[in-house]
C-alpha beads as a LAMMPS data file, in Angstrom:
LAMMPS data file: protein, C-alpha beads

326 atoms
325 bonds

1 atom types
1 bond types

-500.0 500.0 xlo xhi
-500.0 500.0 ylo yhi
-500.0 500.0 zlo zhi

Masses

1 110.0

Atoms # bond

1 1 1 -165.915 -376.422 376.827
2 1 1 -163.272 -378.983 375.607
3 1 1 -164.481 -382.858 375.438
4 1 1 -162.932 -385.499 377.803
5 1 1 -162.077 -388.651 376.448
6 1 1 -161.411 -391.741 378.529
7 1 1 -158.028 -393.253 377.066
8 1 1 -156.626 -396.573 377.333
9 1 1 -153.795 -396.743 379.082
10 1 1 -150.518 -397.701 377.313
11 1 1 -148.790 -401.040 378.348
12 1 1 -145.242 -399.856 377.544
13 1 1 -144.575 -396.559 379.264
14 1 1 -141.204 -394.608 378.277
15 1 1 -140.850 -392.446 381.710
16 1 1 -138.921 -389.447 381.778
17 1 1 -135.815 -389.794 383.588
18 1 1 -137.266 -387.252 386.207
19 1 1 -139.262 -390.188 387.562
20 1 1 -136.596 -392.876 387.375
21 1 1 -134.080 -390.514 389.801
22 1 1 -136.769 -390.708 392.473
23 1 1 -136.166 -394.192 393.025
24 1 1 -134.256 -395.627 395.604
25 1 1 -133.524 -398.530 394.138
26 1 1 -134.641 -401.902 395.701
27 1 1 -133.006 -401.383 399.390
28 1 1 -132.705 -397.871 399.728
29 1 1 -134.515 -394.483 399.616
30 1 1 -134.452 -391.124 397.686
31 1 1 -134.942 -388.025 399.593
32 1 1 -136.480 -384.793 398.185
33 1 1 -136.293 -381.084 399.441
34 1 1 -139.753 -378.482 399.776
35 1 1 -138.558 -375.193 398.773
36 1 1 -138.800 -372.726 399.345
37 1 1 -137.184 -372.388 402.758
38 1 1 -136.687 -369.266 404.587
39 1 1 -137.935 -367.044 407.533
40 1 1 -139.897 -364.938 405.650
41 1 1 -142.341 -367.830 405.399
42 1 1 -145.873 -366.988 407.191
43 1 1 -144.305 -363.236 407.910
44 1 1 -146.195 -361.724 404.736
45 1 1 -142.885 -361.317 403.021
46 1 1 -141.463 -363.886 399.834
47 1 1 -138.054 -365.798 400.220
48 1 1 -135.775 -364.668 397.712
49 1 1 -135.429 -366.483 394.622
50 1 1 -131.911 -366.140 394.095
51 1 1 -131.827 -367.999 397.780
52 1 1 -134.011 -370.512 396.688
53 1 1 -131.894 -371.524 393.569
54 1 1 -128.725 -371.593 395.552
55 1 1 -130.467 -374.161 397.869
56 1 1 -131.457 -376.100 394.917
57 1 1 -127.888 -375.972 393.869
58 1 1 -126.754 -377.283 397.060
59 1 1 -129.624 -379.613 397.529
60 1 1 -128.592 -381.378 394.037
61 1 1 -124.680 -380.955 395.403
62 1 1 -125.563 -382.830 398.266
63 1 1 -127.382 -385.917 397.009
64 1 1 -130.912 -384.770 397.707
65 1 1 -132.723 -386.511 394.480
66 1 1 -135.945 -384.024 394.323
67 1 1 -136.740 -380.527 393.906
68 1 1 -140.813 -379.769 394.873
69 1 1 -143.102 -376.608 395.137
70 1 1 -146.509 -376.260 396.053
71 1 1 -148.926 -373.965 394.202
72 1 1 -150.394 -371.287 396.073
73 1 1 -152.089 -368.816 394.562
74 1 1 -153.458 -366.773 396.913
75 1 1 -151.995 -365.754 400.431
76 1 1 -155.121 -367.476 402.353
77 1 1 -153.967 -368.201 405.862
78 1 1 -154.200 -372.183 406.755
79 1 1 -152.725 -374.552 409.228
80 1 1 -153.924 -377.449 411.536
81 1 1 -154.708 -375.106 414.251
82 1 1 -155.842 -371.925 414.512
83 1 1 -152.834 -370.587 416.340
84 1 1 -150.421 -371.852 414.118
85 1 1 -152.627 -370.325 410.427
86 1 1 -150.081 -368.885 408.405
87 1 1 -150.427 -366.736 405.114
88 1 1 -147.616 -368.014 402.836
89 1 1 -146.605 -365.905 399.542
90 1 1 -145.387 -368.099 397.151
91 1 1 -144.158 -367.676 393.718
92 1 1 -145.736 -369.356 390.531
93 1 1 -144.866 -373.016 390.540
94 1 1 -143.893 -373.264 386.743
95 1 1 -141.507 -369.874 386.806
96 1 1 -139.981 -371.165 389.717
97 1 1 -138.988 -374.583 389.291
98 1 1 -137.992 -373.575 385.310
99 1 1 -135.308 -371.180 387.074
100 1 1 -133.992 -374.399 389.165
101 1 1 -133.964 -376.350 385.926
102 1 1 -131.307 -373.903 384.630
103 1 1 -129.290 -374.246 387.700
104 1 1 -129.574 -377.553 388.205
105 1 1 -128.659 -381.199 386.065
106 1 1 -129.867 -383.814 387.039
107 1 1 -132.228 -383.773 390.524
108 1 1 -136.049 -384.236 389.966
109 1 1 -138.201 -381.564 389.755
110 1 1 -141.771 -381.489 390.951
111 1 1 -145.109 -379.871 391.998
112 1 1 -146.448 -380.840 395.205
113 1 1 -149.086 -380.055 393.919
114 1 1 -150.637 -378.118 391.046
115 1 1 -154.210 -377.507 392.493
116 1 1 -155.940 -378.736 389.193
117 1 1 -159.457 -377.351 389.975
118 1 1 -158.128 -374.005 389.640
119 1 1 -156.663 -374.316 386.496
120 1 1 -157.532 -375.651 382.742
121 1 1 -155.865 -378.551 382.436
122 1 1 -154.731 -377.565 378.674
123 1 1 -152.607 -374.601 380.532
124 1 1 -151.482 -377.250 382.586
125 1 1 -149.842 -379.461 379.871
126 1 1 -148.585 -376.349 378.080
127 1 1 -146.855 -375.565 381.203
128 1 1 -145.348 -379.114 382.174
129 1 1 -144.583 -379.697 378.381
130 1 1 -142.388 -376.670 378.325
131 1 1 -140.804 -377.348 381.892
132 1 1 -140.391 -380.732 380.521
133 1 1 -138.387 -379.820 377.675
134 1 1 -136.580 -376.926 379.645
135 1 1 -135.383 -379.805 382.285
136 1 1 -134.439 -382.085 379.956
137 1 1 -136.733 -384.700 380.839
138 1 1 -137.142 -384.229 384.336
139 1 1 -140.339 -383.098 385.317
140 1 1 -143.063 -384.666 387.476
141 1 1 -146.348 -383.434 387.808
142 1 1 -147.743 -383.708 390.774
143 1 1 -151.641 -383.008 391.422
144 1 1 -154.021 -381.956 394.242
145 1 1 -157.654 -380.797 394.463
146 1 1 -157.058 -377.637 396.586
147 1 1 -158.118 -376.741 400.657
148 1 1 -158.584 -373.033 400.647
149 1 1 -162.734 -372.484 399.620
150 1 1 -161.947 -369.264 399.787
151 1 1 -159.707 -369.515 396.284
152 1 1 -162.449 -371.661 394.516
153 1 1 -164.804 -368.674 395.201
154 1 1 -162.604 -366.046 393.832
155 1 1 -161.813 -367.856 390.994
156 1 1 -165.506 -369.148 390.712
157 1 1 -165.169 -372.490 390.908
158 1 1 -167.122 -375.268 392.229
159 1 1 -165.233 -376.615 395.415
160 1 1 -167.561 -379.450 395.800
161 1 1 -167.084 -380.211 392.215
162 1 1 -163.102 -380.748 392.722
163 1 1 -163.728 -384.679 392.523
164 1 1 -165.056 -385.283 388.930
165 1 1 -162.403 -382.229 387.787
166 1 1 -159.805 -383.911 388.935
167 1 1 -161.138 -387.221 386.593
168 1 1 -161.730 -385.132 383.573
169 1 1 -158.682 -382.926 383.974
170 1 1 -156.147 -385.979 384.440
171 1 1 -157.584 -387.931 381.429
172 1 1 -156.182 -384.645 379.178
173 1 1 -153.225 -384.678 380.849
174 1 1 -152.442 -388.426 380.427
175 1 1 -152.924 -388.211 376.400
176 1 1 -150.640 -385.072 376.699
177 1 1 -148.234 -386.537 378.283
178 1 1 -148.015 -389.618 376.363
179 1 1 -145.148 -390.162 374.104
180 1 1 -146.840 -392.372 371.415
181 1 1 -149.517 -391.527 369.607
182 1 1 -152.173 -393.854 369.865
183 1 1 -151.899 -392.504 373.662
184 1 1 -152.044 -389.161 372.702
185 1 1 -155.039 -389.284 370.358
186 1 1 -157.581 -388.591 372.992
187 1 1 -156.126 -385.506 373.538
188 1 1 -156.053 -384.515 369.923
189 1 1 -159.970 -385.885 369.853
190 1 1 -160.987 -383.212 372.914
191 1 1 -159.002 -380.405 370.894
192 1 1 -160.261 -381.084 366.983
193 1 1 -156.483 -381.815 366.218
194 1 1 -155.204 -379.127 368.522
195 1 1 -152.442 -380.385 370.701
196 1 1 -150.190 -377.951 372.783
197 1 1 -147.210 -378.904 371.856
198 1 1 -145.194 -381.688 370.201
199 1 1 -145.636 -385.532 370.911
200 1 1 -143.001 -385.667 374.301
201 1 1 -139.913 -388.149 373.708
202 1 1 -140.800 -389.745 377.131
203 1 1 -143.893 -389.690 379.481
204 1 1 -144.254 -386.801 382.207
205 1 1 -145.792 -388.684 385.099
206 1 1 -148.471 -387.708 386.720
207 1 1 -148.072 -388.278 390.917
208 1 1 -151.863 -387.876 392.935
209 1 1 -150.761 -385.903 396.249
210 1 1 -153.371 -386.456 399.631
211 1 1 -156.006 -387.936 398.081
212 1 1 -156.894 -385.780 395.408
213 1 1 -160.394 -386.568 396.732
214 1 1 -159.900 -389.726 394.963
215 1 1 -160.309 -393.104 396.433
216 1 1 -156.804 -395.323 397.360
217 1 1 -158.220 -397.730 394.587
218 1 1 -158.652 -394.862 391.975
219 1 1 -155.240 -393.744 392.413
220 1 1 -153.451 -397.211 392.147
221 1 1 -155.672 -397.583 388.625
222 1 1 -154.750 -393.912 387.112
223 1 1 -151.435 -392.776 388.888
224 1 1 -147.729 -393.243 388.255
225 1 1 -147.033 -392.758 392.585
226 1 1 -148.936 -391.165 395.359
227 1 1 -147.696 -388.890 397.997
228 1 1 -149.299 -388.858 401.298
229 1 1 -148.715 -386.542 404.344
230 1 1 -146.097 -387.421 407.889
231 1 1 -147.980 -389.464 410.158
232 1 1 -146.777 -391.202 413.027
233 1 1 -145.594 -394.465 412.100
234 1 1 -148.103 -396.638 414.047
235 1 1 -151.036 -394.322 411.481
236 1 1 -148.740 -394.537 408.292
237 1 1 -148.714 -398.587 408.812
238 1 1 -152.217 -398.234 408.948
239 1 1 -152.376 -395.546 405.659
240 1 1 -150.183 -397.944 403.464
241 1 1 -151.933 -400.943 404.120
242 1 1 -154.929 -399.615 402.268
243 1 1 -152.643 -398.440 399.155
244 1 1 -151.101 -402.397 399.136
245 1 1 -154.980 -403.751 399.210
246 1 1 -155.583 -401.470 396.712
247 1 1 -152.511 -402.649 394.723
248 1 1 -153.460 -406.427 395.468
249 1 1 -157.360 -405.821 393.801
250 1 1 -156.881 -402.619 391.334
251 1 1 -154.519 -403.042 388.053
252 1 1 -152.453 -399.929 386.079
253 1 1 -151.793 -401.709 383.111
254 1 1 -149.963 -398.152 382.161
255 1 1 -147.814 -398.250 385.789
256 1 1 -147.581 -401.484 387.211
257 1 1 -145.197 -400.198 390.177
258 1 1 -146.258 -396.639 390.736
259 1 1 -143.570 -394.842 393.850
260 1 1 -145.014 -394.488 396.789
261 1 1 -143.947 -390.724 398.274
262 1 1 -144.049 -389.188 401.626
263 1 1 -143.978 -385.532 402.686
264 1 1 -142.885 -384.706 406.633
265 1 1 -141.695 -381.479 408.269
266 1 1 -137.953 -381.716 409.493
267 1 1 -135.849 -380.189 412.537
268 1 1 -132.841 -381.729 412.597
269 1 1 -131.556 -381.168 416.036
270 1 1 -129.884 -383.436 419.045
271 1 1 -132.722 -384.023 420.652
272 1 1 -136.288 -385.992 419.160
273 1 1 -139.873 -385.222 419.226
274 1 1 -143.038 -385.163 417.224
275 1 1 -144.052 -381.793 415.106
276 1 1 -147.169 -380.616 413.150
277 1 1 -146.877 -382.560 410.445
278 1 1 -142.653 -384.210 411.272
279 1 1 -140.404 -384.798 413.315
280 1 1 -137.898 -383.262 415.217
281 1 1 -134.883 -385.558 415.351
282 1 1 -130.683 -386.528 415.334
283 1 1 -128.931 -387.314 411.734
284 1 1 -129.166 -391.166 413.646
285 1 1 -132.946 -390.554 414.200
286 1 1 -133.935 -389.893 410.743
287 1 1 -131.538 -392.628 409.097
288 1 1 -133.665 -394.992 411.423
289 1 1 -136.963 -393.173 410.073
290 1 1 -136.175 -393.529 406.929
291 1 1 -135.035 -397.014 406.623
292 1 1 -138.817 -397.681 408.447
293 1 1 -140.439 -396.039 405.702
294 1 1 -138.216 -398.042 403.172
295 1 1 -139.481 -400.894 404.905
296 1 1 -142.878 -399.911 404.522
297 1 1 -142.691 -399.563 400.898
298 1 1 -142.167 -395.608 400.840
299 1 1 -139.485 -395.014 398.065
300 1 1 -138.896 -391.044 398.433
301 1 1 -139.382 -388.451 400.936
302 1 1 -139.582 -384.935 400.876
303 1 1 -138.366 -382.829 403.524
304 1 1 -139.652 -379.798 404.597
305 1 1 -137.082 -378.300 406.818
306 1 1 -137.200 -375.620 409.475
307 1 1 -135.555 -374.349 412.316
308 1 1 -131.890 -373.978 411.972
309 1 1 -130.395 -372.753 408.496
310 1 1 -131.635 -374.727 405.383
311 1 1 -127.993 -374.871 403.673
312 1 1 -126.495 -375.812 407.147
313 1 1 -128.870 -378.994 407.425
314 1 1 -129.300 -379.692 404.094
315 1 1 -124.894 -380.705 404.193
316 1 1 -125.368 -382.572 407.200
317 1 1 -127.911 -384.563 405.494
318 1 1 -125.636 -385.218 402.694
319 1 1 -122.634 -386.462 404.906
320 1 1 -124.623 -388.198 407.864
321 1 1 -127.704 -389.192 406.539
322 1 1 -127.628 -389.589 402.388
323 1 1 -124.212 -392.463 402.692
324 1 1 -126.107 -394.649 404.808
325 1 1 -129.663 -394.974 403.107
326 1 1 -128.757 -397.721 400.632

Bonds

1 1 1 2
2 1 2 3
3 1 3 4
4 1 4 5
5 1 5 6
6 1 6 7
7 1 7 8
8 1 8 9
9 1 9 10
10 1 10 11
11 1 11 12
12 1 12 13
13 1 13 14
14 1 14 15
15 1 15 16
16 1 16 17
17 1 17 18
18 1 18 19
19 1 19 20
20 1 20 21
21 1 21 22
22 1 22 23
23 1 23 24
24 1 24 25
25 1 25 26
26 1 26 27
27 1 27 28
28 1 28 29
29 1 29 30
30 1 30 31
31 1 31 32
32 1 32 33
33 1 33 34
34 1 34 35
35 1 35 36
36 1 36 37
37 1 37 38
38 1 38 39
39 1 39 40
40 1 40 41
41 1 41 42
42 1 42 43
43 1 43 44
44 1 44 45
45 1 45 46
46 1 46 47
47 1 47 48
48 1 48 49
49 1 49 50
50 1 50 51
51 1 51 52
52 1 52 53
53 1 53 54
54 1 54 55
55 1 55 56
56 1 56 57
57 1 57 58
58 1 58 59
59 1 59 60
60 1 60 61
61 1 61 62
62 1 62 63
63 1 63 64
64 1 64 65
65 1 65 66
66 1 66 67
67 1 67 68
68 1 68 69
69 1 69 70
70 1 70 71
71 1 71 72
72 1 72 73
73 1 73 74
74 1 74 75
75 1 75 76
76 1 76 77
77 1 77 78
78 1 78 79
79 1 79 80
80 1 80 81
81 1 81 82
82 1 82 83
83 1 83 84
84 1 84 85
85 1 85 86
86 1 86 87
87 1 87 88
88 1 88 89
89 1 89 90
90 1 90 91
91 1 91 92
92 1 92 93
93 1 93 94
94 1 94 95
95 1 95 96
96 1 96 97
97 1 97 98
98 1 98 99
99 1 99 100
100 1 100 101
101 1 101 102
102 1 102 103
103 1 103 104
104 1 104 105
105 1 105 106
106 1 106 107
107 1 107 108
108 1 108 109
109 1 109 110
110 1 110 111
111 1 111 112
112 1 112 113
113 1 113 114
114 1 114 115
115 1 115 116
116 1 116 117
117 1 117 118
118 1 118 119
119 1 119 120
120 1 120 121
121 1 121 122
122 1 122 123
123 1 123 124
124 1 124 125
125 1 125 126
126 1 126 127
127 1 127 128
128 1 128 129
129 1 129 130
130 1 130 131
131 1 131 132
132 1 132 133
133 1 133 134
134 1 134 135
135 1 135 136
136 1 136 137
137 1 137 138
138 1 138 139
139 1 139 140
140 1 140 141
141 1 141 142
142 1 142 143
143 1 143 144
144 1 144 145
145 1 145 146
146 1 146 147
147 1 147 148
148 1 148 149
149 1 149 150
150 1 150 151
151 1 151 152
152 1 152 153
153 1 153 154
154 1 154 155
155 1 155 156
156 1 156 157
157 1 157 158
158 1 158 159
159 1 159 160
160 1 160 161
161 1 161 162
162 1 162 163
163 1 163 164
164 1 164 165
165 1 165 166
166 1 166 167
167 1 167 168
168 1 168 169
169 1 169 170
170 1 170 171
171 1 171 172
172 1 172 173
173 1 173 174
174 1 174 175
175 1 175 176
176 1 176 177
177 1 177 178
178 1 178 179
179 1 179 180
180 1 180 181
181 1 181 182
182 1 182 183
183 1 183 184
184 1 184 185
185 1 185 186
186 1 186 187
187 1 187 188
188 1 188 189
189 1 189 190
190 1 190 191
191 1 191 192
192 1 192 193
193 1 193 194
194 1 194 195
195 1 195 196
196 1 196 197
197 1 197 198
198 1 198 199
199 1 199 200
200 1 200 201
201 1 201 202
202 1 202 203
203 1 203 204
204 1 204 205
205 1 205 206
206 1 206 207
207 1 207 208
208 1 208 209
209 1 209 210
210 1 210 211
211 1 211 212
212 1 212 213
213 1 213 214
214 1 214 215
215 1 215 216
216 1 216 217
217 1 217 218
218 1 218 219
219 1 219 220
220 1 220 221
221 1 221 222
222 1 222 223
223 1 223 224
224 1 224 225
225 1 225 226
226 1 226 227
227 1 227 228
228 1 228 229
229 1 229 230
230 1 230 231
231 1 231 232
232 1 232 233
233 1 233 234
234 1 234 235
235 1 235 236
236 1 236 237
237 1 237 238
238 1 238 239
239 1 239 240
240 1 240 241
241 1 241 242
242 1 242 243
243 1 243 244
244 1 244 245
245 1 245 246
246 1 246 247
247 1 247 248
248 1 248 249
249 1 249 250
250 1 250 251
251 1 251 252
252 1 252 253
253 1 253 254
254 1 254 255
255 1 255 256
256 1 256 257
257 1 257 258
258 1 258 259
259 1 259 260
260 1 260 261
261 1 261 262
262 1 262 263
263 1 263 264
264 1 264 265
265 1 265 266
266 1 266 267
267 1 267 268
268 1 268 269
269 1 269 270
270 1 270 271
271 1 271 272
272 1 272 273
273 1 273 274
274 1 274 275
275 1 275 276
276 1 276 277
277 1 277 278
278 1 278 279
279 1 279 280
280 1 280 281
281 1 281 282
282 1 282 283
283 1 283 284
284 1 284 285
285 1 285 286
286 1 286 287
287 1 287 288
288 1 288 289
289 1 289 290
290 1 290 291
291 1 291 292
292 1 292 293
293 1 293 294
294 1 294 295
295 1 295 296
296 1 296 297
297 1 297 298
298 1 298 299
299 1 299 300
300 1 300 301
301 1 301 302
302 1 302 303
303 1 303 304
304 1 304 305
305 1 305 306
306 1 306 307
307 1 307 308
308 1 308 309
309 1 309 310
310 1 310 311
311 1 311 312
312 1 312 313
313 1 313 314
314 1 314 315
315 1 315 316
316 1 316 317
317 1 317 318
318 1 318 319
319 1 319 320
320 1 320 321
321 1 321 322
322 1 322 323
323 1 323 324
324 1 324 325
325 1 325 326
């Protein structure tokens, strides 16, 4: 059993450049891309991978600023209804999004989100160090505690223990991660002098996705950005305020302006209307959106998109959406 160290944070954080793409800058916003994307989706079959790099080719091409997968690993069917459950085969985060850093330059490349539960966090850093490195400095490490109880039985772990694993699990990844090494003593504390790689030349930030069964304030204190879910706009108002209360009473001295990230489903289409968990809408539709969310304080979105052709939509958003964001 490793020892967990609480660390104090660093005041003068070197991010990777990874996390300084995502931005939009102080008027606009950066948009991201789910992959992968394909019909096979939900169909018990796996998208190519070769298709999947070519979209992260294109997405990059385009303007799109992030690349994200989730980690899956087992085909457990899940959705918000049970007509719509769907058992997704997914490939392993880490292989995957190493194979886009090859194909790729300079996009953003992230998991949304490593289920840390199921995992030791020490794989964990091995795994982002290397993708780090392979990247060149663009990788972000995004974290979740994991909705399937059927995985945390298989891989005997305690679901309702996914709370204080998350706590212990992120305080080794922080010292990790941190390029200095007063920050990255804690880590070499839990391991008797053991670290998994290196010292990193710049800090791989560490992004809490839903809630990580985490409180709003807990996040703002520990995380360099959150990403919450689509919601209708009148709910997300509602959502953010709590982060910017949070914000106004909680202090990162290591992250003073963590992003703020949004995920939403995506048919692009000429006509509008509400999906699962997005929204079905014109190029003009989602420029509107997104300057809302902007607004709001959201400073990247990922897309999930279905419906017609991924490569198709993806160059429409880069020459009717992507000029006119800021």
């Amino acid at each position: 059993m490793f020892k967990v160290v609480i660390m104090d944070a660093s005041p003068t954080p070197i991010f990777n450049r990874g996390y300084t793409h995502l931005r939009g800058g102080d008027t606009g916003i950066s948009l991201g891309l789910m992959l992968p994307i394909g019909p096979e989706l939900g169909r018990g079959q796996m998208v190519p991978i070769q298709h999947s790099i070519d979209l992260a080719r294109r997405a990059e091409d385009a303007g799109f600023r992030g690349l994200w997968v989730r980690d899956v690993p087992l085909a457990i069917p899940q959705g918000l209804s049970p007509e719509n459950q769907q058992a997704v085969y997914l490939d392993d985060p880490f292989l995957m999004l190493g194979a886009m850093a090859q194909a790729t330059s300079t996009i953003a490349l992230g998991t949304a989100a490593t289920v840390l539960p199921l995992r030791h966090p020490l794989h964990v850093a091995k795994s982002a160090l290397t993708l780090d490195r392979l990247s060149g400095g663009r990788f972000i490490l995004g974290i979740g505690s994991g909705d399937r109880p059927e995985e945390f039985e298989v891989f005997s772990k305690d679901l309702d223990g996914r709370r204080d694993a998350i706590r212990r699990g992120w305080s080794l990844l922080r010292a990790a991660f941190a390029p200095d090494e007063p920050g990255r003593a804690p880590l070499l504390e839990a391991t008797d002098g053991h670290a998994p790689t290196t010292v990193p030349d710049t800090r791989i930030p560490l992004i809490a996705v839903g809630s990580a069964r985490q409180t709003v304030q807990w996040i703002v204190r520990n995380a360099d950005g959150w990403a919450t879910y689509y919601r209708p706009t009148e709910q997300q108002v509602g959502r953010l305020d709590l982060w910017n209360q949070a914000r106004e009473s909680v202090r990162n001295p290591a992250n003073p302006d963590p992003l703020l990230i949004s995920s939403m489903g995506l048919e692009l289409t000429d006509t509008s209307g509400e999906l699962e968990l997005g929204l079905r809408t014109t190029s003009r539709g989602l420029i509107d959106h997104l300057h809302t969310m902007r607004e709001l304080g959201i400073h990247h979105v990922i897309l999930n998109i279905s419906g017609r052709p991924a490569g198709e939509v993806i160059d429409q958003i880069g020459t009717e959406v992507l000029p006119y964001l800021g």
